[in-house]
Structure formats: C-alpha cells, structure tokens
KEKE-3310 file (N, C-alpha, C; in steps of 0.2 Angstrom, whole numbers, plus 5000, padded with zeros to 4 digits):
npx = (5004:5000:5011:5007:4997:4999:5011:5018:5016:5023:5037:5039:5037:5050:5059:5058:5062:5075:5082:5077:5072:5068:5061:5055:5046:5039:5032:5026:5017:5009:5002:4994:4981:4974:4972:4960:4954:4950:4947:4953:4969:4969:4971:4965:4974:4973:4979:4991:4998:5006:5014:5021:5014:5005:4993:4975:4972:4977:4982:4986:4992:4991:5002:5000:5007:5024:5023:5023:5023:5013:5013:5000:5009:5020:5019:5021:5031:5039:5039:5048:5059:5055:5051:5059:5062:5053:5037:5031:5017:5013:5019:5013:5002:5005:5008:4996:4989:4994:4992:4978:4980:4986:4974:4966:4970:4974:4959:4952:4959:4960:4956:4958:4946:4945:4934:4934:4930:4944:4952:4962:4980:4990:5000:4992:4992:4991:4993:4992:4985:4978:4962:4956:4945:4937:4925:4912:4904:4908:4912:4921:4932:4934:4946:4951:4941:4943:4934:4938:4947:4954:4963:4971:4982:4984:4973:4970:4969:4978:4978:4988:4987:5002:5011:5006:4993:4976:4966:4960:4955:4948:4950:4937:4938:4937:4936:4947:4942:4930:4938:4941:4933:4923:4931:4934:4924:4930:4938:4942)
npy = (4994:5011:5026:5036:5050:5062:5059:5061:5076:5082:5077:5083:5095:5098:5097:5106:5117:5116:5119:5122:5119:5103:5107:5115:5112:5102:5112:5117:5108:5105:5114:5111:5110:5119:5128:5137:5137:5150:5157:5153:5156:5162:5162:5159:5157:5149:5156:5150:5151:5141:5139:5150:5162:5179:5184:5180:5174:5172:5178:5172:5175:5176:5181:5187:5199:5196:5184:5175:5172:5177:5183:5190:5191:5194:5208:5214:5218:5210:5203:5210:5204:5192:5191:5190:5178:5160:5159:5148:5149:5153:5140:5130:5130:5130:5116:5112:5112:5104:5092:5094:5091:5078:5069:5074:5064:5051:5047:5044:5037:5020:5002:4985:4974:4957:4948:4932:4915:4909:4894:4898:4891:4896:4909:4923:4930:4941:4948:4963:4976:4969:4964:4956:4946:4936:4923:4920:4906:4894:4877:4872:4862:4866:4873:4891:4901:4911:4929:4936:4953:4960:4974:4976:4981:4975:4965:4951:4943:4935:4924:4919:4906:4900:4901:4895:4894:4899:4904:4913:4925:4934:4952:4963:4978:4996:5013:5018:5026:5020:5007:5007:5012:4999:4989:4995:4990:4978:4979:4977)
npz = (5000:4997:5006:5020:5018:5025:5033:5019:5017:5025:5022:5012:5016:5025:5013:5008:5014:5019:5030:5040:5059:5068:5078:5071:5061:5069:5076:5063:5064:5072:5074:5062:5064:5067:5055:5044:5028:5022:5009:4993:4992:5004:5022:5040:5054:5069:5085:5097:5115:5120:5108:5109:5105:5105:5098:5097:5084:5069:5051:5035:5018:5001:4992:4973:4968:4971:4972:4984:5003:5015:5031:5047:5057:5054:5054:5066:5077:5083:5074:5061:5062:5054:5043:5033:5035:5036:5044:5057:5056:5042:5037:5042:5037:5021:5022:5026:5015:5006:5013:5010:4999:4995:5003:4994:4982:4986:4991:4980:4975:4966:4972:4975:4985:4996:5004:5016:5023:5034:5042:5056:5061:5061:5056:5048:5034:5020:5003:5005:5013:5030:5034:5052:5060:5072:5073:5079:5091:5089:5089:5103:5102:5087:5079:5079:5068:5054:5049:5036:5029:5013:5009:4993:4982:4970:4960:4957:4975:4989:5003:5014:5027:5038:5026:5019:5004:5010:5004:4988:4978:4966:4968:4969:4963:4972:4976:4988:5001:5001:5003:5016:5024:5026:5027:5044:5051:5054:5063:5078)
capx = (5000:5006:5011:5003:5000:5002:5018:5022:5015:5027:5044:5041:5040:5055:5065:5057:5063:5080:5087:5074:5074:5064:5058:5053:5044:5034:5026:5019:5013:5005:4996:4990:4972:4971:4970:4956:4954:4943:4948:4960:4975:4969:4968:4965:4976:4973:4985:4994:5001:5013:5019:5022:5008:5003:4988:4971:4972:4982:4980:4992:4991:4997:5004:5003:5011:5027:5024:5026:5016:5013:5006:4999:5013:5025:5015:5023:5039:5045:5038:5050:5063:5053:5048:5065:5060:5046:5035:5027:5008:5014:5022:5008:4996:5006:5006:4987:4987:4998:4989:4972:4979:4986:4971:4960:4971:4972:4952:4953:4964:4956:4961:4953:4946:4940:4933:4934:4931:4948:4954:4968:4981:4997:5000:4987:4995:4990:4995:4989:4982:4974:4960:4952:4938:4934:4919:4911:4897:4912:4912:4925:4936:4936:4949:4949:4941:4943:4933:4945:4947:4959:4966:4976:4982:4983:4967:4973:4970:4980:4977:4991:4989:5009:5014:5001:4987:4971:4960:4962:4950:4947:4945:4930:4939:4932:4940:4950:4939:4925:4939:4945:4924:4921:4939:4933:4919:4934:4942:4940)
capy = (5000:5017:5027:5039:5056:5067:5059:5062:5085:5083:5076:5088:5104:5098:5095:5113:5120:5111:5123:5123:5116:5099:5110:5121:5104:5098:5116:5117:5102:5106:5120:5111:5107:5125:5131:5136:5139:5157:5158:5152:5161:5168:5156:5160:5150:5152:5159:5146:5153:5137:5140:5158:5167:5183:5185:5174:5172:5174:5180:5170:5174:5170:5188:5189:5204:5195:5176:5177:5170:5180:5184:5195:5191:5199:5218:5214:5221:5202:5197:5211:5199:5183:5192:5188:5168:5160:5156:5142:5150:5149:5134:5125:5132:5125:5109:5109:5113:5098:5087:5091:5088:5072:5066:5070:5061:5045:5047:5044:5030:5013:4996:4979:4970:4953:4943:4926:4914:4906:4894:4899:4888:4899:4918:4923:4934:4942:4953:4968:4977:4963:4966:4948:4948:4930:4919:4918:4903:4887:4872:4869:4858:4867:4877:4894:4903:4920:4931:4942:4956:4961:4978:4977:4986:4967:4963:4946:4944:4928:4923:4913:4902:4897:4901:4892:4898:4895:4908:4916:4927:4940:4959:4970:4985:5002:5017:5018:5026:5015:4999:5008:5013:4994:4989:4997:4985:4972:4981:4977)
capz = (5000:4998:5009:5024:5016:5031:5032:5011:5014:5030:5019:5005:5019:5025:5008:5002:5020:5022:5036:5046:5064:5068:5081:5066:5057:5075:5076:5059:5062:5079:5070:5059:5063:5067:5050:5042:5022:5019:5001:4989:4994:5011:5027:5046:5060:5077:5090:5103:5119:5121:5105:5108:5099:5106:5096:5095:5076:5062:5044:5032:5012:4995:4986:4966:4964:4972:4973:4990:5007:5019:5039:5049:5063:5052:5054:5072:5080:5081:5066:5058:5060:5055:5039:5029:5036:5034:5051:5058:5053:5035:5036:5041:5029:5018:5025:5026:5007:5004:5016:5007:4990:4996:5004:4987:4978:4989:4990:4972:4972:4966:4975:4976:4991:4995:5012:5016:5031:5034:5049:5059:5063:5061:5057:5042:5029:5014:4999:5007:5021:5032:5045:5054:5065:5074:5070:5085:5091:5085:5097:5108:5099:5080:5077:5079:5061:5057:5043:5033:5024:5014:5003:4990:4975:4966:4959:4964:4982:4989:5010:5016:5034:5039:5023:5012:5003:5010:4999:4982:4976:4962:4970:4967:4963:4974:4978:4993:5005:5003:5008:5023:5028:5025:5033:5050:5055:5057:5071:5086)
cpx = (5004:5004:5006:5002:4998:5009:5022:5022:5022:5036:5045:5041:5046:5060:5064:5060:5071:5084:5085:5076:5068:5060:5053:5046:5038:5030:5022:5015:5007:4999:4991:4983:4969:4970:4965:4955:4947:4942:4951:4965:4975:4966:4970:4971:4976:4980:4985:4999:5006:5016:5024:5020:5003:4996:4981:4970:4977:4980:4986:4988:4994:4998:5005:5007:5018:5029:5026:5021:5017:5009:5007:5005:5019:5024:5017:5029:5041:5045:5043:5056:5063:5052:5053:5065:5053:5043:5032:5019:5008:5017:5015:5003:5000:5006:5000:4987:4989:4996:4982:4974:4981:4980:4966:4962:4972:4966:4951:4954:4959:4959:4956:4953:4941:4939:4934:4935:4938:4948:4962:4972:4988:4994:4997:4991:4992:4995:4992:4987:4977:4970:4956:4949:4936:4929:4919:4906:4900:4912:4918:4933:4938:4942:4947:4948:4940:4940:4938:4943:4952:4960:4969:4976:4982:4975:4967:4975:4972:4982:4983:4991:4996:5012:5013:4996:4981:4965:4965:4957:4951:4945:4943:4936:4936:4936:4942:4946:4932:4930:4941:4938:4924:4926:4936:4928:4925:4936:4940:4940)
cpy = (5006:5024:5033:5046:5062:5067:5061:5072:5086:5084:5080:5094:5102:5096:5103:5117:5114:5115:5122:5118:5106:5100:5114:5117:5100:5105:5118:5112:5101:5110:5118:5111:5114:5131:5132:5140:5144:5158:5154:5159:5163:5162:5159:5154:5154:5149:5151:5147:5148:5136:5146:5163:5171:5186:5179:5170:5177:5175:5177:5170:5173:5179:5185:5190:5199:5188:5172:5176:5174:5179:5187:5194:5193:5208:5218:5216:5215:5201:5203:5207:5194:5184:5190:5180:5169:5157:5151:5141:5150:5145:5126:5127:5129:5117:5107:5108:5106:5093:5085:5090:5080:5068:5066:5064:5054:5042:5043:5040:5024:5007:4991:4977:4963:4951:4936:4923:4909:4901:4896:4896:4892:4906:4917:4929:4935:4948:4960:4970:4971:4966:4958:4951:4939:4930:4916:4910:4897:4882:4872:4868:4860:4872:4885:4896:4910:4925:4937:4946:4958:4967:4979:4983:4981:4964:4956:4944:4936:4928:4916:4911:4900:4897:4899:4895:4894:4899:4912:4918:4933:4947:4960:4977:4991:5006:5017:5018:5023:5006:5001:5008:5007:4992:4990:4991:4978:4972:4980:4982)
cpz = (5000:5005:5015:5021:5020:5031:5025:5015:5019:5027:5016:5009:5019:5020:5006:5010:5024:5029:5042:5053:5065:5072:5077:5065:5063:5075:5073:5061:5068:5078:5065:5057:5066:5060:5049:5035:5022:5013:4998:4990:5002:5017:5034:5051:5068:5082:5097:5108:5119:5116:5102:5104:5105:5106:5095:5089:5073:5056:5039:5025:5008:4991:4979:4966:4967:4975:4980:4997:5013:5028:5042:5055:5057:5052:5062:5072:5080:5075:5060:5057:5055:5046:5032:5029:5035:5044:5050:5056:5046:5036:5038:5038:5024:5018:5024:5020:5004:5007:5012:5002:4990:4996:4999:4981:4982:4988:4986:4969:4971:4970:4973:4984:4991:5003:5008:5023:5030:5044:5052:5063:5066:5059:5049:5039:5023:5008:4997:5015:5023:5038:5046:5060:5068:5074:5077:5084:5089:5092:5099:5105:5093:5083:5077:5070:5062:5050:5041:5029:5021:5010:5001:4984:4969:4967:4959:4969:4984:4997:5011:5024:5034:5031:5015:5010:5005:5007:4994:4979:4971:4966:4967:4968:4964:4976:4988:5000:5007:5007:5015:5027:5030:5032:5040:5054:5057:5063:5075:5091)
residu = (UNK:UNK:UNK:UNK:UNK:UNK:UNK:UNK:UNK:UNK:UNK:UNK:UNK:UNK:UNK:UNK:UNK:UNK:UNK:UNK:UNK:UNK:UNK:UNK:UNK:UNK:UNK:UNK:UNK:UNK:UNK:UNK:UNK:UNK:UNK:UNK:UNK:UNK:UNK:UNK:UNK:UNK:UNK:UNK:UNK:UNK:UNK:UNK:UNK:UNK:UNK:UNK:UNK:UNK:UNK:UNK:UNK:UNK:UNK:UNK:UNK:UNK:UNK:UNK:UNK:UNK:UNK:UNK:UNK:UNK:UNK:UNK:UNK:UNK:UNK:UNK:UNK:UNK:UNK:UNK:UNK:UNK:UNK:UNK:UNK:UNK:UNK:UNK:UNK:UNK:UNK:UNK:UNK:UNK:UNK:UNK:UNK:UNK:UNK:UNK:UNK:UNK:UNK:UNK:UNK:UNK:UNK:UNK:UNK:UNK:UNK:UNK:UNK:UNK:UNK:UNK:UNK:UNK:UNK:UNK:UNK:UNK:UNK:UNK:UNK:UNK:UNK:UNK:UNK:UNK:UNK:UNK:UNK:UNK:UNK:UNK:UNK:UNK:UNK:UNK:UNK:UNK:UNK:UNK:UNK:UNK:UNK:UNK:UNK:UNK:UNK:UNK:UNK:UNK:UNK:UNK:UNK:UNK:UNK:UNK:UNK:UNK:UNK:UNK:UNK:UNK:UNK:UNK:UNK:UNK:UNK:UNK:UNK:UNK:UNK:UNK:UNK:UNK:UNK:UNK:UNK:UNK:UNK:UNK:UNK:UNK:UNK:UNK)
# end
C-alpha cells in the first residue's frame, strides 16, 4: 500500500525547508488542525500561547504581485525579524494545502478488496492490508476461524495460513475510501 500522506505533505515541507529546525517541522505540524481555508490564497490559524503566539488568530496569504506567502505576525515588532523567514503559521498552511491535496488524491485512488472465512492455525498473511475479525458461536474443539478482509492494490488477492494459501479470490475493485469505511467493521 502506499504510503501515509500526512507523512508524504510533512517530507516535502522539510525537503522545500531544508534549514529549518525539527523543532521548526513539529510546530507546523501542531498548528495544523488550526487552519482554516477562507479563500484560495487567504487562510486564518489560530493563535497558541505554548507555541508563543501573542495574538488569538492569524492572517496567512498568497501575494501575486510578488509570489510570496505572507502573515499578519509579520506587521509585528517580532515578526520584523521573522519576515525575511518564513514562520510556523505559513508553514503549516502550507502543510494543510499539501495534506488536502494528498488526501483527494488517495480518496481517488482505486484498489481491490476481498473477504473470506479462513481457519487459523498459524500467522494469516496476505498481499495487502489485512484486517480479521473472529467467527464467533464454534464448538470447543474446532479450530479457531477467522473472517478476513483484505486491501490490496493486486486485483489478485491471495490469503496465506503458515505460509500456504488457504484463499484466492478476484478483488472487486472500489475506491480507497469506501475499503477503509468497509475495513473498519473488522476492528475490534
């Protein structure tokens, strides 16, 4: 499966921000879920006393005329300094932007998924994400059985017990976020 993409918007800050601190790198990222999109180009972040913010919110934009992100903590006596760097309220606005463009494209992504009741003698494996759910209501004596799911990106889903196949099914190929909705009912 591919990767996390919080972790993909996070590597690409830090490759486009290679100076920065990893303290720099944990703040956007703390602010993250304080963003909030007003327009294209113009986003709010609310202010965090423990990360050193003065102010309840924040003004972060995108300039035209000068290709250039801007925020209202730079119109401060500190933020004269911070204005030649970029701050942490632009850094995770950008982040977020990267996040949501990740997550529509993931959304979007297609996979296959199959079930199946297998029994469980050894470690169950498949060629893909694996969730199990136990088969309750068994006598005593059977074996435990366990219903599966599985998602892959191989429209060839193949369930191995100890290393052997004990299911081989054709996926239904559905976009990602209806296998992960489905997926959920397995967890315990």
């Amino acid at each position: 499966m591919r990767r996390d993409p919080l972790r993909d918007a996070v590597e690409k800050l830090r490759r486009d921000f290679p100076g920065k601190s990893h303290s720099w790198i944990k703040r956007a990222l703390l602010r993250l879920g304080d963003v909030r999109e007003v327009r294209d180009g113009l986003y709010l972040v609310e202010g965090r006393r423990e990360l050193g913010d003065w102010k309840p919110l924040y003004q972060v934009w995108f300039s035209n005329a000068d290709r250039r992100w801007y925020c209202s903590c730079y119109l401060t006596q500190f933020g004269l300094r911070r204005r030649r760097d970029i701050c942490t309220h632009v850094a995770a606005v950008l982040l977020f932007r990267r996040y949501k463009k990740a997550l529509e494209r993931v959304q979007h992504r297609r996979v296959y998924i199959a079930e199946a009741e297998v029994e469980r003698r050894q470690k169950i494996a498949a060629n893909g994400e694996l969730y199990l759910k136990p088969v309750r209501s068994l006598p005593l004596f059977a074996s435990p059985r366990y219903r599966v799911f599985v998602i892959s990106e191989e429209r060839r889903i193949v369930i191995k017990c100890g290393g052997y196949v004990v299911a081989e099914a054709e996926g239904e190929e559905v976009p990602l976020a209806t296998a992960k909705f489905l997926a959920e009912s397995y967890e315990s």
